[in-house]
N, C-alpha and C positions, 0 to 999 in steps of 0.2 A: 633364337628368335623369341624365346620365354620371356626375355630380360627387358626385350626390344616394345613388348607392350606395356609391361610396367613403366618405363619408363617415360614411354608416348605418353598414358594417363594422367602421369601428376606431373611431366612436362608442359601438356596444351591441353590435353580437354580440362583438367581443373582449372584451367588459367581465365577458362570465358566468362565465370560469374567473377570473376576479380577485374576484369576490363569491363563487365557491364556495369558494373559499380563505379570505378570512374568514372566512366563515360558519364552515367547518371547524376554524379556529383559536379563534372564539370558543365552539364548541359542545365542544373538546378542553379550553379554562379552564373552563368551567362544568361537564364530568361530575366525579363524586364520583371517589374514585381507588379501585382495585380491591383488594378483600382477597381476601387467599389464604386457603383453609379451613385449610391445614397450616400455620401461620405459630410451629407450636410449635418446629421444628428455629432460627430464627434463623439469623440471617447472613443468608441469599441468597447467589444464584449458582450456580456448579454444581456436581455429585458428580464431576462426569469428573476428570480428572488431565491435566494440559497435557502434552504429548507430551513427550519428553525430547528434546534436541537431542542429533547426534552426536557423541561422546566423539572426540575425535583424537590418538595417538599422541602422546607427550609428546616434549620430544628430551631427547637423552642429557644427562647433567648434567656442567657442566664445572666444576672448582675444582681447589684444589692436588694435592690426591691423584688425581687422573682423568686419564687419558688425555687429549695433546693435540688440539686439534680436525685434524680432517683440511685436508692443505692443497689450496688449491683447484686446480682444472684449469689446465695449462698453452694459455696461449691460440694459438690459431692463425688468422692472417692469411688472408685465400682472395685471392685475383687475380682480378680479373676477363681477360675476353679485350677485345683491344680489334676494337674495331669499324673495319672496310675499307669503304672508299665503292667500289662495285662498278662500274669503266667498262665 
């Protein structure tokens, strides 16, 4: 009888969200599609205004008549220290 529920489990009772799922799909093709009362504006979508993304500083313009670009940083090496084995 061990065997007898396992198998009842993933025979039927797993089976009912797999049938309410069709059922839901097929009762979602069968409804009519919904009309809007206001349908005189046209279009769809929405009245908002999509956020404006941040503007960023443009860089300076470089051509013949302009100032040369600045030259870059001079590099500098670092040392490390060396490491002593401590007797």
């Amino acid at each position: 009888m061990e065997g007898f529920w396992a198998i009842f489990w993933l025979g039927v009772i797993l089976k009912v969200p797999v049938l309410f799922a069709l059922w839901l799909v097929w009762y979602a093709i069968r409804a009519e599609p919904a009309t809007d009362a206001d349908s005189s504006r046209g279009g769809g979508g929405s009245d908002r205004h999509p956020p404006s993304l941040p503007r960023h500083p443009r860089p300076p313009r470089r051509g013949p008549h302009a100032e040369p670009a600045p030259r870059s940083p001079s590099r500098v090496r670092v040392t490390a220290r060396r490491l002593t084995r401590a007797r």
